[in-house]
N, C-alpha and C positions, 0 to 999 in steps of 0.2 A: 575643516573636515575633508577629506577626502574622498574620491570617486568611490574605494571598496568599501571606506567603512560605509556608506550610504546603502551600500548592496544589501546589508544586515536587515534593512527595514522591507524590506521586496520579499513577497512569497519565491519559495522554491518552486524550480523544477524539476522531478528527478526523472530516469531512463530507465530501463531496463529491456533490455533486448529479447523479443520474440519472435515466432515464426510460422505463427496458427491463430489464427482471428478466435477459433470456436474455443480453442483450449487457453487460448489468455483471457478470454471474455467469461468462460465457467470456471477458471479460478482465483481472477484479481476481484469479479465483479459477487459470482456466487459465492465461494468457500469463504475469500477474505472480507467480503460485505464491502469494499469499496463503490464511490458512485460511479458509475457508468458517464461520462461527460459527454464523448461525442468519437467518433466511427471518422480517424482522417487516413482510411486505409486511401492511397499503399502505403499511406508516410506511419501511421501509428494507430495506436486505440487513444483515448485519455481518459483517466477517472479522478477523482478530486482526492486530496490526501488528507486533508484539514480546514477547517472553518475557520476562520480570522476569529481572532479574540473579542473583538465586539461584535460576532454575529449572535442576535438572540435567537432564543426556542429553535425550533427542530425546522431545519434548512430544506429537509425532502422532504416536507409535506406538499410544496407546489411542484415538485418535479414532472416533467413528462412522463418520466417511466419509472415505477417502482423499483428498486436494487435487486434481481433475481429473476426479473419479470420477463426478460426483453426488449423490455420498454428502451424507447432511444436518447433515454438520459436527458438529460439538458442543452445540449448541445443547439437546440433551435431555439431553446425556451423563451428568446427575444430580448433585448435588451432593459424590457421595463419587468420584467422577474425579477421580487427584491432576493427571490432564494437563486436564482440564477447567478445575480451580481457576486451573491456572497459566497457562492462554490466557486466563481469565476477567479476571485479574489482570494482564494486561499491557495496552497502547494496543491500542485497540481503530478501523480505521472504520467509520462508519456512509454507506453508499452510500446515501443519504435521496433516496427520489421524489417529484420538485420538478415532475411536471407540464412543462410548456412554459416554457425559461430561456434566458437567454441567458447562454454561459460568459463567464468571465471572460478577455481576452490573458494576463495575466498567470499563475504558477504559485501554485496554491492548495494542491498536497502533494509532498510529497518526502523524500528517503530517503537517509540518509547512508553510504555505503556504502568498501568499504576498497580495492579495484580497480574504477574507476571502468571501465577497457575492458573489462575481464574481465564485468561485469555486463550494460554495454551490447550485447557480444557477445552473451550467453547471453538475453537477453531479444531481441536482433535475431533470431533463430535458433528465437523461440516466436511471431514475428510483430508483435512491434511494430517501431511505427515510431519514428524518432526526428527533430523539427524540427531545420532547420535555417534560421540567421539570419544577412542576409546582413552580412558584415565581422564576424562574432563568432566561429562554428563552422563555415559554409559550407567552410572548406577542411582543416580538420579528418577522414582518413576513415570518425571513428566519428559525428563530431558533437560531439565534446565541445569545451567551449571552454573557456582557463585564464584565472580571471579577472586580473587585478594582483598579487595578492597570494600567488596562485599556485593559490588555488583549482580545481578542474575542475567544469564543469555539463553535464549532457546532459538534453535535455526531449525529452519525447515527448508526444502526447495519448492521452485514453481516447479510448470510442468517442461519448462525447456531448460533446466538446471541451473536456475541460477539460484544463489543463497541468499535467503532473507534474515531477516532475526527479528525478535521480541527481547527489550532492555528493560529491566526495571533499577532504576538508579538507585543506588544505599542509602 
């Protein structure tokens, strides 16, 4: 077996480039419900993306700080927190401060998710917004578009332009 294909079994990490602690922290942590993990300004924020497949019941109950709270995440929670290990252990992003960038049009993270309107609803309703592209989703009225295949996509932006999306697989 190989060095990459080993890679497959490792939690992710993903990026996305910011450039305002207060306005990435009220939209990855409030709007999007992501967990808050830990504050390594100047290099980044981090919030948890996913729970490993054998984590049971609900991971934030022993959190330090509740998801919307302020609270400061996990990030000190120590290393004998079973709910620590197991946010620790799952994908992880790093909201990494890139200074002065330019975003990219295209979408750089996304989320695959099992009711695509159901989500887009419940995140429309915490205040984001969601793009809409003309002859793709424009007449769609959540915005989602179904690709060929039958795929559904719905994109939205942060607050420093970058493109996200919502996937629900056919």
């Amino acid at each position: 077996m190989s060095q990459l294909t080993k890679l497959a079994a490792h939690p992710h990490v993903t990026f996305v480039p910011i450039n305002d602690k207060d306005k990435a922290l009220a939209f990855y942590r409030d709007q999007l419900g992501l967990t808050f993990v830990d504050d390594q300004s100047p290099f980044a924020l981090v919030f948890h993306l996913g729970v490993p497949s054998d984590a049971e019941g609900d991971v934030r109950e022993n959190l330090e700080g509740e998801p919307g709270t302020g609270g400061e995440g996990i990030g000190r929670a120590g290393d004998d927190d079973p709910a620590a290990r197991k946010i620790a252990s799952g994908s992880v992003l790093r909201a990494t401060f890139a200074g002065d960038f330019k975003p990219q049009k295209f979408t750089i993270l996304g989320w695959r998710v099992d009711d695509i309107e159901a989500v887009v609803e419940e995140l429309t309703e915490a205040g984001v917004v969601f793009n809409r592209y003309p002859g793709m989703n424009d007449t769609h009225p959540l915005g989602v578009w179904t690709a060929p295949g039958g795929t559904k996509v719905a994109w939205f932006t942060d607050p420093f332009g970058n493109v996200l999306s919502l996937q629900q697989d056919a």
